[in-house]
C-alpha positions in Angstrom: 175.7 186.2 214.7 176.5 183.6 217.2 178.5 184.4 220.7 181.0 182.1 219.6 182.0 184.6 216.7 182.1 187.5 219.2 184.9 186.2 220.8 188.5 187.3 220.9 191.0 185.9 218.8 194.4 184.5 219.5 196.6 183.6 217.2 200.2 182.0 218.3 202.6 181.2 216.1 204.2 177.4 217.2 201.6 176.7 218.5 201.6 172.8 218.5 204.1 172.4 221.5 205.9 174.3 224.6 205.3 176.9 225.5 202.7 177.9 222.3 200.5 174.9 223.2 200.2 175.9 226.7 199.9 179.1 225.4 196.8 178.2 223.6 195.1 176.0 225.9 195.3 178.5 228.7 193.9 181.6 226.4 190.8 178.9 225.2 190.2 178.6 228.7 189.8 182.3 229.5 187.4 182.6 226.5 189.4 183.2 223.4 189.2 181.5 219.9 192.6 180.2 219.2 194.4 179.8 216.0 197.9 178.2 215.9 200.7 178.0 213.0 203.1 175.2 213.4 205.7 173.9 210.6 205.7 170.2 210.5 204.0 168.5 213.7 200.5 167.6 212.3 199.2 165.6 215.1 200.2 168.0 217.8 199.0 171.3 215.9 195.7 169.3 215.8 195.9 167.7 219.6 196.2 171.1 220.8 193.3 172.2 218.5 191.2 169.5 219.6 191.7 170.7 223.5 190.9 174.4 222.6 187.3 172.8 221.0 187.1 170.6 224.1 187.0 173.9 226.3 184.4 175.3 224.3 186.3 177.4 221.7 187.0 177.5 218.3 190.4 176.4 216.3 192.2 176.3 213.5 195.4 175.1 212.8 197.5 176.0 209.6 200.7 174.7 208.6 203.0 178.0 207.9 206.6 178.7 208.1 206.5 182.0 209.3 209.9 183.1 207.7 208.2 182.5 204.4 206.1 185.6 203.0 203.9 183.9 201.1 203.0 181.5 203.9 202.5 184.5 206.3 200.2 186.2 204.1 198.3 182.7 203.6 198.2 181.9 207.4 196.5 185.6 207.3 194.3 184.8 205.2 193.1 181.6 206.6 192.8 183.7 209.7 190.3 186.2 207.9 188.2 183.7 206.2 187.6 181.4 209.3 187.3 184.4 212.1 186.9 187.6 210.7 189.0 189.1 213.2 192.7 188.9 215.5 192.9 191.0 218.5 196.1 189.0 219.7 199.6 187.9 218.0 201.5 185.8 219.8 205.3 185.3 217.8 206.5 182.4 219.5 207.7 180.0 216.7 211.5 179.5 217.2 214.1 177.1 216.2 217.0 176.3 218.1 219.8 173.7 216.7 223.0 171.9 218.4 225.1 173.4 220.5 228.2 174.7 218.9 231.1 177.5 219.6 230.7 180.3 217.2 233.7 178.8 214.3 232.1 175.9 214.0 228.4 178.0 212.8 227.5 177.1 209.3 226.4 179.9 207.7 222.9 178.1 206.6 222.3 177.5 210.0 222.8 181.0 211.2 220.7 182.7 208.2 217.5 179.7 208.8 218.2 180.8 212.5 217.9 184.6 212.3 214.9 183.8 209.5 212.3 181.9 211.9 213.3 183.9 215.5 213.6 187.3 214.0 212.0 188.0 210.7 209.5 185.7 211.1 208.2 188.1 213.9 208.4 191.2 212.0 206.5 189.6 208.9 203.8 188.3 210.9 203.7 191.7 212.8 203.3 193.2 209.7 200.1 191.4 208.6 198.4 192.0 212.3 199.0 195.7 212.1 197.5 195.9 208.9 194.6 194.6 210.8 194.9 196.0 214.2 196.0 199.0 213.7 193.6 202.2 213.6 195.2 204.0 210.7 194.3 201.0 208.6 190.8 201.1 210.5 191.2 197.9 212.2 190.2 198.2 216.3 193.5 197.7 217.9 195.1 194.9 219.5 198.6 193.2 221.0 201.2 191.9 219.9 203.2 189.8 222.5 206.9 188.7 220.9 208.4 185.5 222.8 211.8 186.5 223.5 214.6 184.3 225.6 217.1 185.1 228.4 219.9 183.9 226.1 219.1 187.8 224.5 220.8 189.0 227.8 223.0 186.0 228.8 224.3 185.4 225.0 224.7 181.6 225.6 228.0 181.0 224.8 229.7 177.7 223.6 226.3 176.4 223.2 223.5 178.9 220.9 225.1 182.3 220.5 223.1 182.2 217.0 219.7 182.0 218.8 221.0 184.5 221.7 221.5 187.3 218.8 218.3 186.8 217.2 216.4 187.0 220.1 218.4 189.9 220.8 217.2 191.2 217.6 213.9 190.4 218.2 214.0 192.2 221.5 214.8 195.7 219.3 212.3 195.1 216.8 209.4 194.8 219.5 211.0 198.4 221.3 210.5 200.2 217.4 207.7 198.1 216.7 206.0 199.2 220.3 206.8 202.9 219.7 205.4 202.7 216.2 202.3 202.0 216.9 201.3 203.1 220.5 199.2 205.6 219.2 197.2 203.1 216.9 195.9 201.0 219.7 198.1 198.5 219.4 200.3 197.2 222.6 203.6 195.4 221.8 205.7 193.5 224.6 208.1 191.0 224.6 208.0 187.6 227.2 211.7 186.5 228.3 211.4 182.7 229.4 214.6 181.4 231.1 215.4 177.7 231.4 212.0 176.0 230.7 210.9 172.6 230.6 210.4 172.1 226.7 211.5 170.2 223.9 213.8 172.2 222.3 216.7 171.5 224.5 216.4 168.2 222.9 216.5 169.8 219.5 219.9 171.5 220.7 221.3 168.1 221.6 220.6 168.1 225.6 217.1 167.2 226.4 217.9 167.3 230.4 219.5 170.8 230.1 217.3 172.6 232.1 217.9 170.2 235.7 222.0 170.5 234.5 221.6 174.5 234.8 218.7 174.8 237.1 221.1 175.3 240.5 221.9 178.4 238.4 218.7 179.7 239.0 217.8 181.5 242.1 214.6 179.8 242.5 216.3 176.7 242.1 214.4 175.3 239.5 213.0 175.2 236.1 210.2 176.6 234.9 207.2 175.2 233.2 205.9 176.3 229.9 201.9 176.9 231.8 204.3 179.5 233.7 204.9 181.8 230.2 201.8 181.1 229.2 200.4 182.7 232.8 202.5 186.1 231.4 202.0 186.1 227.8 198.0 186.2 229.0 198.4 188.5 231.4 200.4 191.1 229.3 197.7 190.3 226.0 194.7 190.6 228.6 193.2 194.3 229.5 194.9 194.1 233.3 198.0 195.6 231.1 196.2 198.4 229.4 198.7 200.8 230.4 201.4 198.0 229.5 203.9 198.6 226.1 207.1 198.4 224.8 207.9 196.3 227.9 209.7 193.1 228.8 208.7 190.6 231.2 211.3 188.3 232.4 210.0 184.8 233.5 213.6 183.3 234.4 213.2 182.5 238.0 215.2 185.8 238.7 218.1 184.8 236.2 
């Protein structure tokens, strides 16, 4: 077998943008083989898969809407028949949509909303444990859930929808962790604050993060290489000791 197969595997769920695509490059350049879900962003899923090959590693890219069962257990799939292997799940495909008070929620929005950023997560958990975990003899492994400060903040008048399934998603990582501590398998959860990415466009306000940043006490936003730094290091083996865990990277928000 060929060194390349040996390697770790990454997969990250959103892969083809923010904080997921910086995500992945970073982890090809410490050595891992990265696969990457995204929903309907060809070209970027494949950019960044082209840049993982380009430092050496293996990639695969797989269109999969990770609220979607079927599509979980395919993306799973894929991941079995092209590596063999996962030692790392990164949940970090999220949706975000206009800002908006609380009456004015439509109730699709709220269910799609809660589907992606919270369920989403516990189906793809569900797939890596059956893999990872040593009851089902699998090796171990990590799960790292991307959370958000809106979890603690609640964002009000602008995403209290996204706030509370993050919040949701915060939970499920504390059960999730507890679950399976004793399988080998780590679970933590990365809070980003006000990061440069595009989804404050998708909420209506690309240049939301330099309206908020004096809010910050660093004074600034943050970059998405910056979550990827601590999504890394909690996955890596420097956080052995590491579960159940959060690891705020807010700029002390």
């Amino acid at each position: 077998m060929d060194t390349a197969a040996q390697a770790p595997l990454i997969l990250i769920t959103g892969g083809g943008r923010g904080v997921g695509a910086a995500t992945a490059r970073l982890a090809a350049a410490r050595g891992y083989d990265v696969a990457i879900s995204y929903l309907s962003n060809e070209a970027a899923a494949l950019a960044v898969a082209a840049d993982v090959e380009a430092a050496g590693r293996r990639a695969l890219a797989v269109r999969a809407d990770s609220a979607d069962p079927a599509q979980v257990v395919q993306l799973f799939a894929a991941i079995d028949g092209t590596f063999g292997r996962i030692d790392v799940l990164v949940n970090n495909a999220a949706i975000i949509a206009r800002q908006s008070r609380l009456e004015d929620l439509a109730f699709a929005r709220i269910q799609r909303i809660f589907a992606v950023n919270a369920i989403g997560p516990i189906l793809c958990a569900q797939q890596a444990a059956r893999r990872m975990s040593y009851r089902h003899g699998g090796p171990g492994g990590v799960v790292i859930n991307v959370s958000s400060a809106s979890a603690k903040l609640g964002s009000p008048n602008e995403y209290v929808d996204y706030a509370a399934s993050k919040g949701a998603l915060e939970t499920f990582s504390t059960g999730f962790a507890k679950e399976v501590a004793r399988e080998g398998i780590r679970v933590a959860c990365v809070r980003p604050g006000h990061i440069y990415t595009d989804m404050h466009a998708d909420g209506g306000e690309p240049g939301r993060v330099d309206r908020l940043k004096d809010s910050i006490p660093m004074g600034r936003g943050g970059e998405p290489e910056e979550v990827a730094q601590a999504i890394l290091w909690l996955a890596g083996p420097e956080a052995s000791f590491v579960t159940n865990t959060t690891l705020d990277v807010t700029g002390g928000k």
